[in-house]
TISEKE-941369 format. One record per residue: residue in three letters; x, y negated, z negated of N, C-alpha, C, O, CB in turn. Coordinates in steps of 0.02 Angstrom, whole numbers, plus 50000, padded with zeros to 5 digits. Glycine has a CB too. Layout:
// residues N
AlaXYZXYZXYZXYZXYZ...
// end
This chain:
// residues 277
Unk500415006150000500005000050000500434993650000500384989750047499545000049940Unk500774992649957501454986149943501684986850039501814981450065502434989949860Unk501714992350081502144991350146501604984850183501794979150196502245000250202Unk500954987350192500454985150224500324978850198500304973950237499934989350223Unk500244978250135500034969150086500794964550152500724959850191500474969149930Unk501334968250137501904965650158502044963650254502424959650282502394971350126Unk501534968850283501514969650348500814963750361500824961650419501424978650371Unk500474961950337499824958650333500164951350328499864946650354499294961150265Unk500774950350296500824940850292501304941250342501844938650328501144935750208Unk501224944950414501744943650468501324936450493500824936050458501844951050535Unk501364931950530501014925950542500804926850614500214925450623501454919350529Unk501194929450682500964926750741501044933850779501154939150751501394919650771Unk500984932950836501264938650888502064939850899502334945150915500994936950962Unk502354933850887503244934350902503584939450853504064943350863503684926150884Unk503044937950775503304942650721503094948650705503384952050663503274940250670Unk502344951550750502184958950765502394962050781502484967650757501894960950788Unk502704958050870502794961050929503434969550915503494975050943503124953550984Unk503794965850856504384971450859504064978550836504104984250859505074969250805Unk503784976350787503294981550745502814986150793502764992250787502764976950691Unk502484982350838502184986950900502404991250940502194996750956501994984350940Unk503034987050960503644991550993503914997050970503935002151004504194988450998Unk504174996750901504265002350861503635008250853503765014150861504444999450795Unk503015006250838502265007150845502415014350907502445020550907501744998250880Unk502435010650937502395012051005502965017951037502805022751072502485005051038Unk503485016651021504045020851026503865029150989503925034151024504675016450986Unk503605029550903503445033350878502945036250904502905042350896503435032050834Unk502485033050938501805035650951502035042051027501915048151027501155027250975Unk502295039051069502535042151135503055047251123503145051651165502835036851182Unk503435046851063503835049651070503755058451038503975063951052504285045051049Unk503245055150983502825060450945502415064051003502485070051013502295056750884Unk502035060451035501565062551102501775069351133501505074951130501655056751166Unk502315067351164502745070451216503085077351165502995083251179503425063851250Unk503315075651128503645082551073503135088651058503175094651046503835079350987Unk502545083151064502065087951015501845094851077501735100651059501165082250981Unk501825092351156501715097451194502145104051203501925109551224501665094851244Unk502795102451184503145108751143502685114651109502735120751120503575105551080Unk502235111451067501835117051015501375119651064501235125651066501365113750941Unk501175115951098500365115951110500465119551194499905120251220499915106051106Unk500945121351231501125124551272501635129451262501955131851308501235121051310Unk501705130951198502175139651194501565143151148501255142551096503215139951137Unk501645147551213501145155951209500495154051220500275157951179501125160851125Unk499965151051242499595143851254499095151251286499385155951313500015135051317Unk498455151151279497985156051325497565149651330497515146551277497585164251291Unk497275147251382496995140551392496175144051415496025146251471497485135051461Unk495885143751374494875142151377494975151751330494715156751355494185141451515Unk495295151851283495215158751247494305159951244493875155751259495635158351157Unk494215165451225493355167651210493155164251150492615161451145493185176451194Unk493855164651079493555161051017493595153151020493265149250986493955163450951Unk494015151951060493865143151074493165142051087492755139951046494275139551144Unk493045143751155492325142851189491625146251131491035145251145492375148051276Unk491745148551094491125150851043491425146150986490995146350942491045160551019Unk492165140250956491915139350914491965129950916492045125850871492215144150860Unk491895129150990491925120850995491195119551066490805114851072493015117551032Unk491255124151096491035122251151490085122251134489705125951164491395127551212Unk489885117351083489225117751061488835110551085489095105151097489225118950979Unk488025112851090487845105051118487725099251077487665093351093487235105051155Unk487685102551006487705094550956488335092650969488295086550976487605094650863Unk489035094650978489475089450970489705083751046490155079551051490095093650941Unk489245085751088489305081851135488835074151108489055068651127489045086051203Unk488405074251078487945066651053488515062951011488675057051024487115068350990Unk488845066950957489285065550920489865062950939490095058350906489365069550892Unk490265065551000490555062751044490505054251094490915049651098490475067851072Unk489935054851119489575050851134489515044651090489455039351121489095053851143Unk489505044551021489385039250969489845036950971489845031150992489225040250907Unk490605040650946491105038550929491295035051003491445029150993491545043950894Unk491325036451055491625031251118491105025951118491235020951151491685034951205Unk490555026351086490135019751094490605014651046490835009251064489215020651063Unk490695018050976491005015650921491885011650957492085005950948491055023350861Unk492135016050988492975013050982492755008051079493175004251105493945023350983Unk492265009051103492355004651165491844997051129491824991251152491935009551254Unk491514999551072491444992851063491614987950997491354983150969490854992351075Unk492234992350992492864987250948493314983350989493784979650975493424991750904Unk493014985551047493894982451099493514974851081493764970351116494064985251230Unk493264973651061492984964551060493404962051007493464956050995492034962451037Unk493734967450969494304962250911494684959850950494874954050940494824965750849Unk494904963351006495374960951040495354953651068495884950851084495434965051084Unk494774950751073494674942351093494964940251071495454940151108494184938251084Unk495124937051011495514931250986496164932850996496524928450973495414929450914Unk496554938751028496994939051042497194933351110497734930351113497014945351043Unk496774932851148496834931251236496814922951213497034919151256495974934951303Unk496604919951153497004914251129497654911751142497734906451173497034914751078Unk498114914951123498684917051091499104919851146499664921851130498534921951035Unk498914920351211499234922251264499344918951325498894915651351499014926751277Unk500074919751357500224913651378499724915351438499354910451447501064911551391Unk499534922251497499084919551540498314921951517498104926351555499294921951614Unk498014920751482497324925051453497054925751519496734930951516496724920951393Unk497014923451576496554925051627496914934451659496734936151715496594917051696Unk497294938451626497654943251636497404948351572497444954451569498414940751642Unk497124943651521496684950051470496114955751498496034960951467496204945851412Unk495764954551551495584960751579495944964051595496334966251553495274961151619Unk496014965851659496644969551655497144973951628497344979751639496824967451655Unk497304968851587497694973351538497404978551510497554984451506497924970251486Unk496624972951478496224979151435496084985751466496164991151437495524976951414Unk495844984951537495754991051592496354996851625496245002451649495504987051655Unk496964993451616497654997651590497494999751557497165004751570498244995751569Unk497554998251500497695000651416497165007251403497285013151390497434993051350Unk496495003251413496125009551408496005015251476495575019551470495455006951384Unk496275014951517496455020151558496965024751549496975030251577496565017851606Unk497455022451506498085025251483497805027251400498065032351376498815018851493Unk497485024851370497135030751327496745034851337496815040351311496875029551285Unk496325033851369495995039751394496265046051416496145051751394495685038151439Unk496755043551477497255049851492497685053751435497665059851427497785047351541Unk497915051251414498305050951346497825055451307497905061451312498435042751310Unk497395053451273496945057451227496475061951264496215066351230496525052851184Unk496355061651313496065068051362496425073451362496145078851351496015066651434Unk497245073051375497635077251377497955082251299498025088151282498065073451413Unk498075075051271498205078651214497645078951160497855079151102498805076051186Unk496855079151168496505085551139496435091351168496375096451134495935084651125Unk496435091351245496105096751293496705101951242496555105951198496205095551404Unk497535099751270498015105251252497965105351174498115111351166498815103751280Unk497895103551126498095101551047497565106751039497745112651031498005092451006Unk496845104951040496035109751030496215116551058496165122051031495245106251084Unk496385115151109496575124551169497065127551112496785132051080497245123651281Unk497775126351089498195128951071497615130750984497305135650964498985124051082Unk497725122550950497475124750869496605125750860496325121550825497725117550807Unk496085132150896495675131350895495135128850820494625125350822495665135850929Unk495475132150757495365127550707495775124850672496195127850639495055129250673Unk495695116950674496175113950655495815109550573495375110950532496465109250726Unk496305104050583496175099050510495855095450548495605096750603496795094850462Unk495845089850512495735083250527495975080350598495605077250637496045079550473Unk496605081750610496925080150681497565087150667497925089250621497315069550691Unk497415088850740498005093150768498785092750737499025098250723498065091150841Unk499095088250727499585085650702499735091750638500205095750634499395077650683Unk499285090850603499265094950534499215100850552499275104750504498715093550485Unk499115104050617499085111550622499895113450627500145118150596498595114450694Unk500255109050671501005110150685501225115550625500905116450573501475102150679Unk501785118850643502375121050583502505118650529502765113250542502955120850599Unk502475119350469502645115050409503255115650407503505110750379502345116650345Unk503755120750429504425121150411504775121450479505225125550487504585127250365Unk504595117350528504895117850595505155107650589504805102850574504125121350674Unk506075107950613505895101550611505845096050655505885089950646506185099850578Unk505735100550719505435094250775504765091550748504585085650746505245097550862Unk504375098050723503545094950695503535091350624503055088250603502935101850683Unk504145092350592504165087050562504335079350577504085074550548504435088850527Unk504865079050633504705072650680504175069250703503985063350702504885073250727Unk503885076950734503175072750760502575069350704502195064850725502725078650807Unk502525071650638502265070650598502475064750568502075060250557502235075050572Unk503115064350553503395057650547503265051150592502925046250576504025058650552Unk503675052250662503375048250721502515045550731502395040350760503525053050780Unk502105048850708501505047850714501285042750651500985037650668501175054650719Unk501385043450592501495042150543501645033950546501215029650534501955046650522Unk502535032150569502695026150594502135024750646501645023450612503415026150621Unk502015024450688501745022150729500805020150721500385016750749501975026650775Unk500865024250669499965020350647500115015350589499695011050578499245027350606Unk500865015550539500755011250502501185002350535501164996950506501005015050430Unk501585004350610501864999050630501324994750685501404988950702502555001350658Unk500874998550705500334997150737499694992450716499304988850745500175002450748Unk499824994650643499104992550593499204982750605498724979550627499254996150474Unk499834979550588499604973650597499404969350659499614963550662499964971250572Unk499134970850692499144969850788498334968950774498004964850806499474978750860Unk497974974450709497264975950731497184970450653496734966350646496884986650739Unk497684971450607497274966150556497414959750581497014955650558497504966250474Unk497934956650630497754951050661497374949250707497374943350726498074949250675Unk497034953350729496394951150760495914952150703495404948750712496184955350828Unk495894954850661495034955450608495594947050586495404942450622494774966050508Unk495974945650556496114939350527495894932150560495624927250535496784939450520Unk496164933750643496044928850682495314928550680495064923050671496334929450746Unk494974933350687494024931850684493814928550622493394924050629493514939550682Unk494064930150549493694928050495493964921450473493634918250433493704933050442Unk494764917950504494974913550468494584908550505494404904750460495714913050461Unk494374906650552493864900050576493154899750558492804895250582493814899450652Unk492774906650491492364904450468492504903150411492014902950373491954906950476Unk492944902250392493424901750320493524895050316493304891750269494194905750319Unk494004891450384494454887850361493944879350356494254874350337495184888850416Unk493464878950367493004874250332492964873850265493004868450235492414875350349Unk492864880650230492774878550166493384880250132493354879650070492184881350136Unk493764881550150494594879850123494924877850131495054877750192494964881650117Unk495344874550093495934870450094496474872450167496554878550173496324872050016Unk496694869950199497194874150267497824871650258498144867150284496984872350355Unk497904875250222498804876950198498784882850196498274886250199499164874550123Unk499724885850190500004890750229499794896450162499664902450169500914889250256Unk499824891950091499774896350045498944898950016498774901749964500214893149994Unk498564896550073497964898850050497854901150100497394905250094497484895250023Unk498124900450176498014906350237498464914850199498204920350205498584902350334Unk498874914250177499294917850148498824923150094498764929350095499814912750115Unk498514917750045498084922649999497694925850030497554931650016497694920149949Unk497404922250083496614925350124496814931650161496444936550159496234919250192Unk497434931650199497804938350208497764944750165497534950250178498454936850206Unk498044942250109498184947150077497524947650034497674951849991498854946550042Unk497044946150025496444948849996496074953250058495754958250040495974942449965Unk496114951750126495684952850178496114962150174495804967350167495774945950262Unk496884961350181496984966050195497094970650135497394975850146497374965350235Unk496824968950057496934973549998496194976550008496084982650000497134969549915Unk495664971750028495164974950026495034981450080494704986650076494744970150030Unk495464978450130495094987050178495614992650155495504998450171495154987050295Unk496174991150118496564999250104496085000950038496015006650017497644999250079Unk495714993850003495364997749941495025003849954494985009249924494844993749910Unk494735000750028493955004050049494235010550104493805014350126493304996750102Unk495005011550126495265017550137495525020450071495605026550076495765017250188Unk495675017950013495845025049958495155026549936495085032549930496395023449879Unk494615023149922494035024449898493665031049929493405036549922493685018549906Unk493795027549956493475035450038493835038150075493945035250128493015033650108Unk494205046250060494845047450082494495050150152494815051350203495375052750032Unk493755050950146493605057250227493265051850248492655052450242493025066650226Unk493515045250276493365040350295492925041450383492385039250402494045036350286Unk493315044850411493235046550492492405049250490491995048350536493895053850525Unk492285052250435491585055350435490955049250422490425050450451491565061550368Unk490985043750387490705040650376490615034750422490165030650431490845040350329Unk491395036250456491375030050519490905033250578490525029950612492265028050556Unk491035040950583490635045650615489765044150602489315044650643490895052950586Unk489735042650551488945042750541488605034550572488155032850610488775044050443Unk489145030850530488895023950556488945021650631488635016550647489265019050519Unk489275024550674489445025150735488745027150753488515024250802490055029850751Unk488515029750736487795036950757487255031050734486775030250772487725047350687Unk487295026650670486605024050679486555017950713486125015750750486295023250619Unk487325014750681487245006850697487565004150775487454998650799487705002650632Unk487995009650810488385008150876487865009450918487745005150959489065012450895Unk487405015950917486995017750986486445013250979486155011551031486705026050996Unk486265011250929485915004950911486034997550961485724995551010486185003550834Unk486514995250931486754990750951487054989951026486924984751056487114990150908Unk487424994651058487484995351107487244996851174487454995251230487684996851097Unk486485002151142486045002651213485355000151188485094996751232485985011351249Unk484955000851129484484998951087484324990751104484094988951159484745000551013Unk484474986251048484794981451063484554978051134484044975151152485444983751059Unk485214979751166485234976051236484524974351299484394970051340485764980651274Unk484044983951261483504983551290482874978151271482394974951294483334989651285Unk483244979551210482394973351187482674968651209482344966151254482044971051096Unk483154965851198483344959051232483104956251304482764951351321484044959151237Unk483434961451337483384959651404482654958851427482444954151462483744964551443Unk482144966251394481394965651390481034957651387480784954351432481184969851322Unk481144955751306480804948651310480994943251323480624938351315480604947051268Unk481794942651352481764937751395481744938851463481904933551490482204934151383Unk481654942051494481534943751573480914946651606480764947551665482004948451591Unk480554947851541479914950351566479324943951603478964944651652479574954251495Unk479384939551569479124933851594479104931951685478634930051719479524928951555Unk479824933451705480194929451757480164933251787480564931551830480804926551756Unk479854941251813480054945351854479504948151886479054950051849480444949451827Unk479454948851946479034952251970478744957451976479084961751949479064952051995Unk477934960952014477754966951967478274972951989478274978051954476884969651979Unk478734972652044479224977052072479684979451995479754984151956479734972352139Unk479934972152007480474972351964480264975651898480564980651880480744965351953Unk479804973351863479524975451806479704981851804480114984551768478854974351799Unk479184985251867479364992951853480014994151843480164997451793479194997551907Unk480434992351878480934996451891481374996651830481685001651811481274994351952Unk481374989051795481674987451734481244992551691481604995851654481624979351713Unk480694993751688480474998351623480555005151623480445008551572479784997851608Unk480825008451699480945014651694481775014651670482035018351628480745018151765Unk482065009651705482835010251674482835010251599483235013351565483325003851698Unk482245005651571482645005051499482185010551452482335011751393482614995551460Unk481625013751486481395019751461481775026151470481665030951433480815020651486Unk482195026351517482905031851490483265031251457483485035851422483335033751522Unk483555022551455484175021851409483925020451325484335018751283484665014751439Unk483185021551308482865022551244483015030051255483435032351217482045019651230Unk482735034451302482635039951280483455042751266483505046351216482155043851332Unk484075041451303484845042751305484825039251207484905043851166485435036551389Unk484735033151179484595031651141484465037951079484835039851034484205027651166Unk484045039451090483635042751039483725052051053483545056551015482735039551051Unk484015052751111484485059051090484885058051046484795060450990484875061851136Unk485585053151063486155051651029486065050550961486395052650913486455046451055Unk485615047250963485675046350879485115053950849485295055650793485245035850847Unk484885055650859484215061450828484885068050848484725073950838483085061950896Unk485335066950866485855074050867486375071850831486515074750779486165076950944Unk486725066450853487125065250814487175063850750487685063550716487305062550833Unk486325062550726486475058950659486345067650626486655069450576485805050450628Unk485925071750656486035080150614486765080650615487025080450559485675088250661Unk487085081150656487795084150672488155080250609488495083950573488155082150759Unk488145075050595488855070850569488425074350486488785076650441488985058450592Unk487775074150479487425075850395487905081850388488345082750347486395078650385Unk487685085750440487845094450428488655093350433488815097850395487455101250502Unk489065091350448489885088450421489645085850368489325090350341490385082550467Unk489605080850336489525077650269489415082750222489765082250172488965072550265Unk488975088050224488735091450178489365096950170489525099350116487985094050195Unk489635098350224490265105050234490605100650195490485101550135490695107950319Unk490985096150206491335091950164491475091550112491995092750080491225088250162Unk490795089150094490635087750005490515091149973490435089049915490185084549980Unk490425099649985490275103049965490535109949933490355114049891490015102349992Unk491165108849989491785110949984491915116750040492495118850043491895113149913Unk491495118950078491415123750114491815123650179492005129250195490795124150122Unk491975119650214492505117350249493165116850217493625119150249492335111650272Unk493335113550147493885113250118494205121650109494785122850124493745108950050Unk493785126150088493965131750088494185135750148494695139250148493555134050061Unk493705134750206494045137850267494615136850292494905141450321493765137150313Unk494955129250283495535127050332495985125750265496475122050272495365119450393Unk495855128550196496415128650155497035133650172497535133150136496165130050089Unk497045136150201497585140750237497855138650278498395141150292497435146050263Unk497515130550334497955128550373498395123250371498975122150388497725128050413Unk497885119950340498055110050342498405111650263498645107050230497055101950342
// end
């Protein structure tokens, strides 16, 4: 915790940038090592894989969470401030997330194929006493905690301009506001160590919500007025699928993420993968 309080009063992009790099170095380098594991002795689509992943609740569940991480990329705004050409922030963003996608397409397809039950993340299935996978475990490690200030300066950059009205704007009260902003979210990661499950759930009520829900009523009462009886139709059959896409996602996903919560808490999952993780 003291690394992160300490990584949180970095001030701009000039003083991240190295930290990303490093970020970044660990992350690829871990990447690339880890296909070592995950391609020796490798049987790719085994019979017990396909009976113990290939189910149709976890496709809704799936579905939530990319609603969830495609509509965080909006922290990323107040970054394109802060950049010398912002008219080049698309772009980038459309790189970036093309190169995760590939990236994480690849290394679950091989990581899931090789560790059909795993932990939390693949990583933890590796060798405990092998020490490239202790590299990679390390490497991964650096690279989410050199990464972390890139994402609390964008949650900072969003909250300090509803802040800085009613506070004083000096360096030593931008400084405190830092370090309270960022004690509070490691509070709210030690508090809740199976955090991913809960982000899992809220993803399921409040993202498919917000993201296809949402947009329909909107668009409904202000456009219904202005449109013709063509149009009408056509608008009410589109947004009578994307309710009904709606109300799969969440009426599966929100069973799927309970029935995890309950394995969880209950201990019944902790017992199965105590032999691995």
């Amino acid at each position: 915790m003291p690394l992160f309080l300490v990584l949180a009063t970095l001030p701009d992009l000039t003083w991240i940038t190295p930290f990303s790099a490093l970020g970044w170095f660990g992350f690829v380098t871990g990447f690339f090592s880890s296909f070592y594991f995950f391609l020796s002795d490798v049987v790719f689509l085994a019979p017990e894989l396909q009976d113990e992943h290939i189910k149709p609740f976890f496709f809704p569940v799936y579905c939530c969470i990319f609603l969830f991480s495609m509509y965080n990329l909006s922290v990323l705004i107040p970054l394109e401030n802060k950049m010398k050409h912002p008219s080049k922030l698309p772009v980038i963003l459309f790189i970036v997330m093309m190169i995760c996608v590939i990236i994480n397409t690849i290394f679950a397809f091989l990581g899931y194929n090789k560790y059909p039950k795993t932990c939390d993340t693949v990583i933890k299935n590796l060798p405990k006493s092998d020490s490239l996978a202790l590299y990679i475990k390390i490497a991964i490690c650096v690279s989410v905690v050199c990464t972390w200030p890139i994402q609390f300066y964008a949650l900072y950059s969003t909250m300090w301009p509803m802040m800085k009205n009613r506070l004083p704007d000096k360096w030593t009260i931008k400084l405190i506001f830092r370090l309270v902003i960022a004690l509070i979210s490691l509070l709210v990661g030690v508090a809740i160590p199976k955090l991913s499950l809960i982000l899992g759930l809220f993803s399921t009520i409040g993202m498919t919500s917000m993201v296809l829900l949402i947009p329909i009523l909107i668009e409904t009462a202000t456009k219904w007025e202005h449109l013709s009886s063509t149009r009408r139709i056509l608008m009410s059959v589109k947004n009578l699928f994307m309710i009904f896409v709606w109300f799969i996602l969440l009426a599966f996903g929100l069973y799927q993420n309970i029935m995890d919560l309950v394995e969880e808490f209950t201990g019944q999952k902790q017992i199965e993968f105590d032999d691995i993780c």
